[in-house]
Each structure stands twice: as C-alpha cells, then as structure tokens.
C-alpha positions, 0 to 999 in steps of 0.5 A: 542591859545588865546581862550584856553588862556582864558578859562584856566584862567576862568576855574582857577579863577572858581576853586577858586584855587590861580593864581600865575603869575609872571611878565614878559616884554620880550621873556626871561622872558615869557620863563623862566615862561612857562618853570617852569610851573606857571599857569599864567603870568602877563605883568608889565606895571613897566617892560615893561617901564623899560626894554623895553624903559629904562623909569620909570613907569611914564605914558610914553609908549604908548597903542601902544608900550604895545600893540606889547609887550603884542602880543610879549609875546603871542606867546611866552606863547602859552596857558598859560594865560598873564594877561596884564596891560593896565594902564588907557587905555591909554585915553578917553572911547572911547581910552579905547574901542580901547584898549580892541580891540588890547589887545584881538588882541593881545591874552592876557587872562586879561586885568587891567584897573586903575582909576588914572588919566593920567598920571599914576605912579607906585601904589607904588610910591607917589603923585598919582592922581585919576579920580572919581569913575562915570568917571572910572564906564564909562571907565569899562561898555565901556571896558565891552562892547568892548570885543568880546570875553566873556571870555577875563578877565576885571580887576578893579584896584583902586589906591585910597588906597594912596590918599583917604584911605582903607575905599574909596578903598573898596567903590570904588571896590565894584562900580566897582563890582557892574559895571561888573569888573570880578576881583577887585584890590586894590592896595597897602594896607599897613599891613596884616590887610588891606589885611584881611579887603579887603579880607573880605569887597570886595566880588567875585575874587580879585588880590593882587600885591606884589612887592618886597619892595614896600609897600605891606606886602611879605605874603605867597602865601597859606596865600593869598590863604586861605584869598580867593584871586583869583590872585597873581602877583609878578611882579617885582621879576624877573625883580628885579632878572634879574637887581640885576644880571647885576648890581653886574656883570657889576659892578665887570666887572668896578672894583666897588662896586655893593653896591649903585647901588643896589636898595630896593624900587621901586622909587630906582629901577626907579632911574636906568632908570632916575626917577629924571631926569623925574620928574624934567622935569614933574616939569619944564613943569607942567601946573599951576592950574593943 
C-alpha cells in the first residue's frame, strides 16, 4: 500500500494538478477524509499533540509517538496518499536519518521537515526560533539520503517568514530547492500578495498551509491552484470542526454558554489543552543566555 501510496502522490504533484489534504489525527478523522474521497491527507503535527495527548504544538510529542500515529493513520487511508509532519525531525541529523527510516516504515507518501530550532512551535504562533540555513542544508541532504524508497516525498519547510522576513523565507526555500527538497513550504505568509510573491519567486512544487484563523489569508482552493501551488493543507479545519462541536455540546450538557470557550486563533485553541500552563512552566525553567 504504501508504494501505491506514494506513486499516486507523484503521479499528482507530476500532473500539476492542485493536492487538497485536509488534516487528519485519528482513525475517525482519516475515515472521514477517505471516505468523501480527498486525493490526499495531511498528519497535523498541531492535531496530533492536541487530540491524541491534550498537549499544545509546543514541541512536546515524541518522534516516537508521531511515528505510531502516522502507522495508525496508514492503515487506515490505504492507498490514499498521508503527507506527514515530522517537525524538526525530532534532533541531530543523525535523528532525522532514524526518522525518515520510521516514517517510510510506517507508509506515509511525504515526509515535512522544518528549520526551527527544537523546541518548535505551531508556524502561527509567535517567538519562533530558527537554526541557520547551512545546518538545516544537512538535516535535508541526510533525509535525502535516508530514504529507501525514491518515491517517499521530502518537504522543506522555512519558518522564517515571521522572524527574518519574506525576502530571507524566499532565499531560504530556494537553498533548500537547490539542496534536493522535492516540495518547498514557506510558512505563514501574511496577504495575497505574499502568497503571488512566493508563487512567483520560488520555482518547482510548493505547499501552502492555511489554518482557519491563522495568519495566512483563507484563499480559494482554484485561486491557489491557478498560482501554480502543488499542496493545499487545511489542517486545522476538521479538528476545529470536531472541537467546535464538542465544546457547544458539552457546554449545553453543563447549561453554559459555549461562547467563550469557542476559540478563533490557533494560540485560543491551544489554550483548551493548557498553552498558558506550558508556557509559564517553559518561562520558569528557561535556561539563562539560551
């Protein structure tokens, strides 16, 4: 399956056809995405954390834990395609070699690697941090080099739109084209025009994350399309659906107003599975000069 898996996803990105995958965290979830027949779904690592260990996507699940999702999620897709975060690849280039090795393992079609430095936050979330673009150049020639497999699908994702700017971003997807990534991400431009300046500025297949009130503009799917971008991911829409949901039930079950539960940005929604609570602890312990 997992071959098939990744020759469609090949065959997709080769079409130049649009890949829309929404994000998926459990069984339900990749069911539900399989069932209404999407070409492609994407592990959210922000889901993952959130629904499968009630932590925020502060950095704190393990390769290992993502690594039984990502087998999990799998078997149940089958065939359709599973592109999987895999956050900074979780160490050193020589833990981001072992990861490559379990994800391919696993079945997964993609794997998205990151240049934060670890530990990582949600790409819409303040007060991210950066490793250089010569350190990050490594971790993805030895993720290249990793695969067994010529068709598993190696993403590069730059996170430095927020802390260095779209121009730096741009420079930083293209050495990591230049390095070998099959699909470049930049993550988190902030207008529509930021979107058509990487569109046109970063050549080959490109990904682009909308998460529903994040701080990428919600642009239609053909508009995106007709830019030239190769991946769509919407990972937060289903799990935002799914949390919507319960909180308006429970909250009626409690005779409560589900109105200021609810949340509209991702840091709000991190909030239900203790984002303050984290974050005071990572401030109590922070190492000085670090």
């Amino acid at each position: 399956m997992a071959h098939a898996a990744r020759r469609k996803l090949r065959r997709s990105l080769a079409s130049g056809e649009l890949v829309v995958a929404p994000g998926v965290f459990d069984g339900l979830s990749a069911s539900l995405v399989r069932r209404v027949g999407f070409t492609a779904a994407y592990m959210t690592g922000a889901g993952v954390a959130a629904s499968g260990f009630g932590l925020p996507d502060i950095g704190l699940v393990t390769q290992t834990e993502m690594t039984e999702r990502a087998r999990l999620l799998t078997a149940v897709l089958g065939d359709l395609p599973l592109i999987a975060d895999a956050d900074t690849g979780y160490g050193a280039p020589l833990n981001v070699i072992r990861t490559v090795r379990e994800y391919e393992a696993a079945g997964v079609a993609a794997i998205q690697l990151e240049d934060q430095a670890f530990p990582k936050k949600c790409g819409h979330l303040p007060d991210k941090e950066l490793i250089s673009t010569a350190e990050f150049v490594v971790k993805l020639r030895a993720a290249l080099e990793a695969r067994t497999d010529p068709d598993l699908v190696v993403i590069a994702r730059t996170d430095a739109r927020a802390p260095l700017g779209l121009g730096a971003a741009i420079e930083r997807a293209n050495t990591y084209a230049d390095a070998g990534a099959d699909v470049l991400f930049i993550e988190a431009p902030r207008s529509i025009d930021e979107i058509e300046q990487i569109a046109r500025e970063v050549p080959g297949p490109k990904l682009i994350n909308l998460v529903t009130g994040g701080l990428t503009p919600i642009e239609s799917t053909r508009r995106i399309a007709d830019l030239g971008y190769a991946i769509a991911i919407q990972p937060s829409l289903p799990l935002g659906a799914a949390a919507y949901a319960m909180l308006t039930g429970l909250a009626e079950l409690a005779g409560r107003d589900p109105a200021p539960l609810l949340p509209t940005k991702p840091a709000e929604f991190f909030d239900l599975v203790g984002l303050a609570e984290w974050s005071e602890l990572g401030d109590r312990h922070r190492i000085e000069g670090v």
